[in-house]
C-alpha positions as CSV (number, residue, x, y, z in Angstrom):
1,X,61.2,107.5,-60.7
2,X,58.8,104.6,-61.7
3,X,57.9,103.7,-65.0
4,X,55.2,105.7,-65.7
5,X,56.8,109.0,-64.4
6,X,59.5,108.5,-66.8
7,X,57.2,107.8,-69.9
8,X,55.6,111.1,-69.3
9,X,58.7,113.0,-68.6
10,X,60.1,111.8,-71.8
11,X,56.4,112.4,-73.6
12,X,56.7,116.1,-72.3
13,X,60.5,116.3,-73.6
14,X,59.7,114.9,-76.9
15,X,57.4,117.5,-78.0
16,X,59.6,120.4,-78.8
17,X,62.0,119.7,-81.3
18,X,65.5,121.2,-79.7
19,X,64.5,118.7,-77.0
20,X,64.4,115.7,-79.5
21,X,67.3,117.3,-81.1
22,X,69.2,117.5,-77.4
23,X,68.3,114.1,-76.7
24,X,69.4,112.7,-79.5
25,X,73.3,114.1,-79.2
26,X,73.1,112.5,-75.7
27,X,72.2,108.9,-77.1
28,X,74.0,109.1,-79.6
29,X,77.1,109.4,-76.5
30,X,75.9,107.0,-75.0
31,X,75.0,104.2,-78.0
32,X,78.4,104.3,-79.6
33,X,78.6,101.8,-82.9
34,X,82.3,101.4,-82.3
35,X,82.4,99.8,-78.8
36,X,80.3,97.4,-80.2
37,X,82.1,96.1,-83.0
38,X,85.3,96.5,-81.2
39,X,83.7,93.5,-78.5
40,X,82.3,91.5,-80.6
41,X,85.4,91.5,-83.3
42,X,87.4,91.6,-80.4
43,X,86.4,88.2,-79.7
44,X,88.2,86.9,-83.0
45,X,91.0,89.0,-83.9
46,X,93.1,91.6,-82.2
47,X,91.6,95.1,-82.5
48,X,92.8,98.5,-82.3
49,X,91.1,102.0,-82.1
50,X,93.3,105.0,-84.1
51,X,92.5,108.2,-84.4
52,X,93.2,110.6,-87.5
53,X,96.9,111.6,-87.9
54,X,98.0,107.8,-86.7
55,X,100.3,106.3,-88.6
56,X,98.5,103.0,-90.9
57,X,101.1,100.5,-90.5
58,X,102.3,97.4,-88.9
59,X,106.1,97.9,-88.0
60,X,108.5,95.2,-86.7
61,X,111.3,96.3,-84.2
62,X,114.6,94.2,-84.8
63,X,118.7,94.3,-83.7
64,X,118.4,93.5,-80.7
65,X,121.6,90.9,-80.0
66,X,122.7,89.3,-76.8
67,X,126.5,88.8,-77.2
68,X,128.7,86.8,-74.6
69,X,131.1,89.4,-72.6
70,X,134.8,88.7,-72.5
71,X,136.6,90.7,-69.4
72,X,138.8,94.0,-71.1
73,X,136.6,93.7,-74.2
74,X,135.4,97.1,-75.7
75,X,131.9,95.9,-76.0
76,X,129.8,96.2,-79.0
77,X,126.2,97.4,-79.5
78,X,123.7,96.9,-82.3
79,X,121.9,99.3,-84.9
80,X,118.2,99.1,-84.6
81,X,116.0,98.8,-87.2
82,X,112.5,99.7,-88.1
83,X,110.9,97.9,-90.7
84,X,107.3,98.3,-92.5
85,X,105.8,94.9,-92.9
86,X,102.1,95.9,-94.2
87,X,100.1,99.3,-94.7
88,X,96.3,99.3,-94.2
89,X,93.9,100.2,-97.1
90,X,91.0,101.8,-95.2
91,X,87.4,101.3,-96.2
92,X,84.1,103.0,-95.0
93,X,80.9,102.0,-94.5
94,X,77.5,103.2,-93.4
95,X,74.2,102.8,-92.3
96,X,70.9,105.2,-93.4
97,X,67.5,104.9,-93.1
98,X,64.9,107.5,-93.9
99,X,61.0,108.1,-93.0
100,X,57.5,109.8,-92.5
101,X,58.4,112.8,-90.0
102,X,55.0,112.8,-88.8
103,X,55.3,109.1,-88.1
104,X,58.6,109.6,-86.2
105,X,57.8,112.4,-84.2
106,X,54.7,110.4,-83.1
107,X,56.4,107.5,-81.9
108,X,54.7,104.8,-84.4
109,X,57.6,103.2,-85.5
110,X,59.5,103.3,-82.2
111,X,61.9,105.7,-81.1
112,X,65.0,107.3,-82.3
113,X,66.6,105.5,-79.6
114,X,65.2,101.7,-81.1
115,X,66.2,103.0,-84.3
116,X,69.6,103.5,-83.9
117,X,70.0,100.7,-81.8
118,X,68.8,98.3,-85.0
119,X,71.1,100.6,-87.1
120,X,74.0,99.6,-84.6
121,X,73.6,95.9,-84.3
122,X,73.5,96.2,-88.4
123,X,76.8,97.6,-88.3
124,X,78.0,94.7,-85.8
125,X,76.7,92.0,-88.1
126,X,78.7,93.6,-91.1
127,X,81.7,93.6,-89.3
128,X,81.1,90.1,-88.3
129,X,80.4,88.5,-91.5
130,X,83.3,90.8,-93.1
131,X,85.8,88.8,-90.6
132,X,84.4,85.6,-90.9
133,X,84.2,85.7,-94.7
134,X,88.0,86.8,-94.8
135,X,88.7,83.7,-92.8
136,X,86.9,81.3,-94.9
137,X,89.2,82.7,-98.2
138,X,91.6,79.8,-96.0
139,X,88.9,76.8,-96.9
140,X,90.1,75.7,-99.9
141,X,90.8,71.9,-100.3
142,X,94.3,72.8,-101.2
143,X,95.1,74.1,-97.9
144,X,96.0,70.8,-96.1
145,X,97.8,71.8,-93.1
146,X,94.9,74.6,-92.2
147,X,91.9,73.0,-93.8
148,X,90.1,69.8,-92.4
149,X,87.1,68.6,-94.7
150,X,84.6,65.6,-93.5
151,X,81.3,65.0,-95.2
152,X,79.4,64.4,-91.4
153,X,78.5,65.9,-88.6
154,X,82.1,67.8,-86.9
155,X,83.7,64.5,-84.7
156,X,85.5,64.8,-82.1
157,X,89.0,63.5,-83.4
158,X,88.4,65.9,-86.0
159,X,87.9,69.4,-83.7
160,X,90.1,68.1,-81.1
161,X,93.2,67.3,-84.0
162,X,92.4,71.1,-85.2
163,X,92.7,72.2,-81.8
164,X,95.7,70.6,-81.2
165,X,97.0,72.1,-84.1
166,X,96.6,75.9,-84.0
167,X,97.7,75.6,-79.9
168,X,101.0,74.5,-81.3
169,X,101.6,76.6,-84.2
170,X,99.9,79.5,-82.7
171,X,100.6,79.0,-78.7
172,X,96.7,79.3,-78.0
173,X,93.6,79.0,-79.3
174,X,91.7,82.2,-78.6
175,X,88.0,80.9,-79.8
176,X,86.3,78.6,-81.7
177,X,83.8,80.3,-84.3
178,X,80.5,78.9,-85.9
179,X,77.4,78.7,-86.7
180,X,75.0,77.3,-83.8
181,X,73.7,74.1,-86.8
182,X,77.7,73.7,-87.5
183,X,78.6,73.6,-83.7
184,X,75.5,71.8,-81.9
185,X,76.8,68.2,-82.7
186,X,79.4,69.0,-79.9
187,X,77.2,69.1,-77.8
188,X,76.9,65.0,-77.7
189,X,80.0,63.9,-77.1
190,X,81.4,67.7,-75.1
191,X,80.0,65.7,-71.7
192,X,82.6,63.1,-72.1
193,X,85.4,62.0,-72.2
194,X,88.0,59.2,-73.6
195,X,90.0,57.6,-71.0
196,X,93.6,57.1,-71.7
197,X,94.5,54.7,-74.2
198,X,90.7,54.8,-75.0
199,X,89.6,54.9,-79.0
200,X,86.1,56.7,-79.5
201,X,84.7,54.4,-81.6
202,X,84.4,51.5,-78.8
203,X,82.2,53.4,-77.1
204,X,84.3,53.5,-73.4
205,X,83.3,57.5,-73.5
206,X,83.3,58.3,-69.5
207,X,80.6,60.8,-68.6
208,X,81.7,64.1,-67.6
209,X,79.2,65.4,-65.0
210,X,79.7,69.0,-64.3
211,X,79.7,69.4,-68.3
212,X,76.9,66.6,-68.8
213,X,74.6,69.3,-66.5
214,X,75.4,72.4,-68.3
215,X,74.3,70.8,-71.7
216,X,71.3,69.6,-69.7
217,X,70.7,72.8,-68.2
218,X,71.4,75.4,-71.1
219,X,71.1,73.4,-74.2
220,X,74.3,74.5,-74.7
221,X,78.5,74.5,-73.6
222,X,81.0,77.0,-73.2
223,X,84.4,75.2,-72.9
224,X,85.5,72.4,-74.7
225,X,89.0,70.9,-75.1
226,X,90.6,74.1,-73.5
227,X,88.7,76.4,-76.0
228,X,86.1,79.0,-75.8
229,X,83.0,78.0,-77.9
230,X,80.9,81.3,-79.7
231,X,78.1,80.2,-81.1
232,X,76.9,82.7,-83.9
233,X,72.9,83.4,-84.9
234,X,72.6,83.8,-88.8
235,X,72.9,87.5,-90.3
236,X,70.3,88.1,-93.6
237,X,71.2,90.8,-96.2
238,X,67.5,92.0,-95.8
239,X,64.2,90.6,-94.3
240,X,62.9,89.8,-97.7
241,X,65.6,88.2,-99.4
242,X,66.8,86.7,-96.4
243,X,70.2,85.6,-97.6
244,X,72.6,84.4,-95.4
245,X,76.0,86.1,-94.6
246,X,77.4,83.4,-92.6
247,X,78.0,80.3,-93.6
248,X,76.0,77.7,-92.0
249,X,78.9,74.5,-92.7
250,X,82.5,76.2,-91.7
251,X,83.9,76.1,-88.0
252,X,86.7,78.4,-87.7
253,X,89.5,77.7,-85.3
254,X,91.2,80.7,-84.4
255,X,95.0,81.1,-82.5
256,X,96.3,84.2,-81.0
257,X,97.8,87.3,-83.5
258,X,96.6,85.8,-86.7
259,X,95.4,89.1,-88.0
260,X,94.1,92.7,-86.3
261,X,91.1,94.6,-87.1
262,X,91.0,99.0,-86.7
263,X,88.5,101.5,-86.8
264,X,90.1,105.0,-87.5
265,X,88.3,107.7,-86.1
266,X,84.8,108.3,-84.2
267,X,81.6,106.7,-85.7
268,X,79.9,109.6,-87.3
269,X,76.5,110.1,-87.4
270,X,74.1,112.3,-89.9
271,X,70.8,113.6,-89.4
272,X,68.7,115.8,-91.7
273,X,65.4,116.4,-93.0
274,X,64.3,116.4,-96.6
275,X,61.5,119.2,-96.5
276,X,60.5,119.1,-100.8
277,X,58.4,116.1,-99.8
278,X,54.7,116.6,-98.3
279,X,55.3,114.9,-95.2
280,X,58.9,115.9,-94.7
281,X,61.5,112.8,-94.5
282,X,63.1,112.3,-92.1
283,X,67.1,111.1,-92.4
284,X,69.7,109.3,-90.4
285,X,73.1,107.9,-91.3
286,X,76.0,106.3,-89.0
287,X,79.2,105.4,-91.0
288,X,82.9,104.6,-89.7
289,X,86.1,103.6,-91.6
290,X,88.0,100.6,-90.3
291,X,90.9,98.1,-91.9
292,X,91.2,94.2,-91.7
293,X,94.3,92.6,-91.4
294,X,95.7,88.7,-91.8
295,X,99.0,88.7,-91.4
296,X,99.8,85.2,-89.9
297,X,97.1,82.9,-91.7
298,X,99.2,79.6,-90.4
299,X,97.4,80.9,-87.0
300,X,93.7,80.0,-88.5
301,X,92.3,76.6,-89.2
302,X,89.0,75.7,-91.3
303,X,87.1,72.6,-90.6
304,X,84.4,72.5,-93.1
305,X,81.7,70.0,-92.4
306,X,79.5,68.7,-95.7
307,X,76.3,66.5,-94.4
308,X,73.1,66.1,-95.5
């Protein structure tokens, strides 16, 4: 079916309302808020999906011994032992937004489809800036072992010593989070590298080319120093106000199992229409609970980088 068959199929579909109404359940299938958040969260944390009637805790399993086996001994076994470290304290949120039937049903503002698909990547940036905010609780000047503070543009030595640090504590570094302004800098010096026994600041930096093209190709890298490199855009609370969620000056260096993020239960979604108002208005709401979780901090580094 071409394009324009398909418009007018889904014209002729959209005019009765149990149509609409049946089309919507099938997006709403289909465009499922929690497989989003659950990749792109998944990309910092460990996630996990429960269902109502799952039990909200982390447990630890111990008691397990190895013991050395003497011939004729009556061996000896150990107790196991369950033990409770943390519970989760769920919260909810949601997204609504409400309009002109008339304008809905006549495709002015875009489809149900476009609307819910803005609705979801709202819920995505929430979660986002709810992790990344959690994570920047750590920047404090205190914190010396976690925290790295310069007042320029991030330097090598400095990402490369962070690096280096959470791979030991943590036994990996599973990304390295920022803001694109925070992380660009890399992106002169990601194309080469120091030869052994070299020291940066002579300037003996040798070229790199399969990394030197990429930058020139893309603008951009996706590897560095053995670590994945996401690159976040800004999220506003609102097109007016426009203030930011993310903060444009933290680069967050994150290990494996420092914390775990949960949804419990489907995304739910609402839709009604208010009919005391001359046009009716038309409603719809999506809202899911989920819990965050930091239970090995010492697996997270800050660098915060103040510049003019």
């Amino acid at each position: 079916m071409d394009l324009e068959n398909f418009k007018k199929a889904y014209a002729e579909v959209a005019k009765k309302k149990e149509s609409r109404d049946a089309l919507a359940e099938l997006i709403v299938e289909y465009v499922d808020p929690k497989h989003v958040t659950q990749d792109i969260v998944g990309m910092f944390l460990d996630t996990r999906a429960l269902n109502p009637g799952d039990a909200l805790v982390k447990k630890v399993r111990r008691g397990i011994e190895v013991r050395q086996l003497v011939p004729g001994q009556t061996t000896l076994s150990s107790q196991l032992t369950v033990k409770e470290v943390v519970n989760y304290n769920l919260d909810q949120c949601y997204v609504e937004v409400s309009h002109n039937e008339w304008e809905i049903e006549s495709g002015e503002i875009g489809t149900v489809d476009d609307i819910r698909r803005e609705m979801t990547a709202k819920l995505s940036d929430f979660y986002v800036a709810k992790v990344l905010n959690a994570m920047y609780t750590l920047a404090t000047i205190n914190d010396s072992q976690n925290f790295f503070y310069v007042t320029s543009p991030i330097t090598r030595s400095t990402l490369e010593t962070a690096i280096d640090y959470i791979a030991d504590v943590a036994g990996s570094v599973k990304s390295v989070v920022g803001r694109r302004t925070a992380l660009a800098p890399i992106t002169k010096f990601a194309g080469y590298r120091i030869p052994v026994g070299g020291v940066e600041a002579t300037g003996y930096a040798l070229p790199v080319p399969s990394a030197l093209e990429e930058i020139r190709r893309t603008g951009w890298f996706g590897v560095y120093y053995g670590a994945n490199f996401v690159s976040l855009e800004q999220v506003y609370d609102n097109v007016f106000d426009r203030n930011p969620l993310i903060k444009d000056n933290f680069i967050v260096v994150i290990g494996g199992s420092c914390g775990e993020f949960i949804t419990y239960g489907d995304t739910r979604e609402d839709q009604w229409t208010d009919m005391s108002t001359a046009p009716p208005t038309w409603h719809i709401r999506v809202y899911q609970q989920f819990g965050l979780m930091f239970d090995r901090m010492e697996n997270l580094a800050i660098i915060r980088t103040d510049h003019a």
